[in-house]
C-alpha positions in Angstrom: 0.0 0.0 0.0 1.4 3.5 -0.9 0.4 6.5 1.0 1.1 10.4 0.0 0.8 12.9 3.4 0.8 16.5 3.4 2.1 18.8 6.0 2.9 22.4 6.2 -0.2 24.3 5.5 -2.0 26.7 7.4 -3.4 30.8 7.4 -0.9 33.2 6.3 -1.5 37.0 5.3 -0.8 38.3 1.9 2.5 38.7 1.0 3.3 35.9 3.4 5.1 32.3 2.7 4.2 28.8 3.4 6.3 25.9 2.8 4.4 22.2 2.3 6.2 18.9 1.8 4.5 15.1 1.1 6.1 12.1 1.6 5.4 9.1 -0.5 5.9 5.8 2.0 4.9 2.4 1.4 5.6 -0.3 -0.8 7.5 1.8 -2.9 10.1 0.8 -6.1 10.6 4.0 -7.3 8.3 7.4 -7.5 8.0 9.0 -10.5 6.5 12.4 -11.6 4.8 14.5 -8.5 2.9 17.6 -8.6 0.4 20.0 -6.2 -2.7 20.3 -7.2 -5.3 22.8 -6.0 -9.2 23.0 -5.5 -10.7 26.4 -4.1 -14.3 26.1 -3.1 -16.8 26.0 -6.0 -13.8 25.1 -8.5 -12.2 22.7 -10.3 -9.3 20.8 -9.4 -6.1 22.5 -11.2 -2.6 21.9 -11.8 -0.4 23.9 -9.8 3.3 22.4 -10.4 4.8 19.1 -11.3 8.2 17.6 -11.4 9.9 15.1 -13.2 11.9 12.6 -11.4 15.3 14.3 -13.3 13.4 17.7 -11.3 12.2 19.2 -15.0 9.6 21.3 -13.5 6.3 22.9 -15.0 4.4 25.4 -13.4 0.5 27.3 -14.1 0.6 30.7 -14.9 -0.7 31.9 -12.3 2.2 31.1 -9.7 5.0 31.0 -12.0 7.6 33.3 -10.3 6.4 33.1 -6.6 6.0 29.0 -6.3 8.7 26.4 -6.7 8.4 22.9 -6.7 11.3 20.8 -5.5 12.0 17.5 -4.9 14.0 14.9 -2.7 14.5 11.2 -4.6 15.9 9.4 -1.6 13.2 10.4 0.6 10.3 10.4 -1.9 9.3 13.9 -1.2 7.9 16.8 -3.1 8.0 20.5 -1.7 6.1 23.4 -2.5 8.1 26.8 -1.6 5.3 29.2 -1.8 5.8 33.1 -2.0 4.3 36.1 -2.1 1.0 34.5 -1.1 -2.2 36.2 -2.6 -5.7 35.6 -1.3 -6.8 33.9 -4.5 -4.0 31.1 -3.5 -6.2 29.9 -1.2 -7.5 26.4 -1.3 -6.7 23.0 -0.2 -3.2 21.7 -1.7 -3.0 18.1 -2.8 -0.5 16.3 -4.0 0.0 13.9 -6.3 2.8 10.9 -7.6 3.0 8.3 -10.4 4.4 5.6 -7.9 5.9 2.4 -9.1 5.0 -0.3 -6.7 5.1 -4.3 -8.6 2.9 -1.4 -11.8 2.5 1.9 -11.5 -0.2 3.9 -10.6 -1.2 7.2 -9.7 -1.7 8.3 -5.9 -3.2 11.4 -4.3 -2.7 12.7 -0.4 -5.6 13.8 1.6 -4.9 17.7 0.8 -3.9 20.3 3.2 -5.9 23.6 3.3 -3.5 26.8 2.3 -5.7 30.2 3.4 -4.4 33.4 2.4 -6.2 36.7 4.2 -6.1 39.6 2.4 
């Protein structure tokens, strides 16, 4: 069984920073891609980083310059460095791993709420 767990989120004012990490743990042969992901209320689910296991990084638009995504292979954790927090960040943070266990799969964590006051 593989399991993703989020940590580090929390209420921040604008122009503040939060740091969240999740650690894949498990029956694990090797992790992939990982990403954050991020649903406000009465909205979609959207991408909001990803990076490759060689740490080739993507980002949305809307965070490119404040967030970075990092990554640590031996522990099988992703980070999300985020800066210059805006009210419109806020929403609960999952993330997400292509996990190779016996065959891959895809595994969420249980998201972690990010609010931003303005």
């Amino acid at each position: 069984q593989v399991r993703l767990v989020e940590s580090g989120g929390g209420l921040v004012q604008a122009g503040g920073v939060l740091r969240l990490s999740c650690a894949a743990s498990g029956n694990i042969f090797r992790v992939n891609g990982m990403g954050w992901y991020r649903q406000a209320p009465g909205k979609q689910r959207e991408l909001v980083a990803t990076i490759t296991r060689g740490a080739v990084t993507n980002y949305a638009d809307s965070v490119k310059g404040r967030f970075t995504i990092s990554r640590d292979n031996v522990k099988n954790t992703v980070y999300l460095q985020m800066n210059s927090l805006k009210p419109e960040d806020t929403a609960v943070y999952y993330c997400a791993a292509e996990v190779v266990s016996g065959t891959a799969g895809d595994y969420w964590g249980q998201g972690t709420q990010v609010t931003v006051s303005s």
